[in-house]
Phi, psi and omega in degrees: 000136192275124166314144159307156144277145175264117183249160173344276184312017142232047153228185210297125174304147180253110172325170186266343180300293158343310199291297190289312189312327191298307187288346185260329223259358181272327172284002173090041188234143142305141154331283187296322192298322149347257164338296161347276185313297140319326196073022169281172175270168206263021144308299183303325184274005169269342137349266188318273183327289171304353180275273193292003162282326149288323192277001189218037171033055174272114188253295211257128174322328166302325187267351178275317163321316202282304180307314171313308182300330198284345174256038168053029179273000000 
């Protein structure tokens, strides 16, 4: 039997709220430009963002970047 590999789809659900911070802050958006933008405060996307720096053992923007392209956002 073949290792699984690790794909998107094993890794942790991401809220869609989660999902859209990924997706604004992978477009090169500031917090707030973010916030702004959801209409949240840019506390909360700093929220969001540790949260999914946590459920999927993420340090850097560069790797939050790498995950949006890999899901396609």
């Amino acid at each position: 039997m073949s290792p699984t590999p690790t794909t998107p789809t094993s890794t942790p659900a991401l809220t869609p709220r989660e999902l859209e911070t990924l997706h604004h802050i992978a477009q090169g958006r500031t917090y707030l430009q973010a916030a702004r933008q959801m209409g949240l405060s840019p506390h909360t996307i700093d929220t969001y963002l540790r949260r999914i720096r946590a459920k999927l053992n993420i340090n850097t923007t560069a790797e939050l970047t790498r995950l949006a392209i890999t899901l396609g956002l």
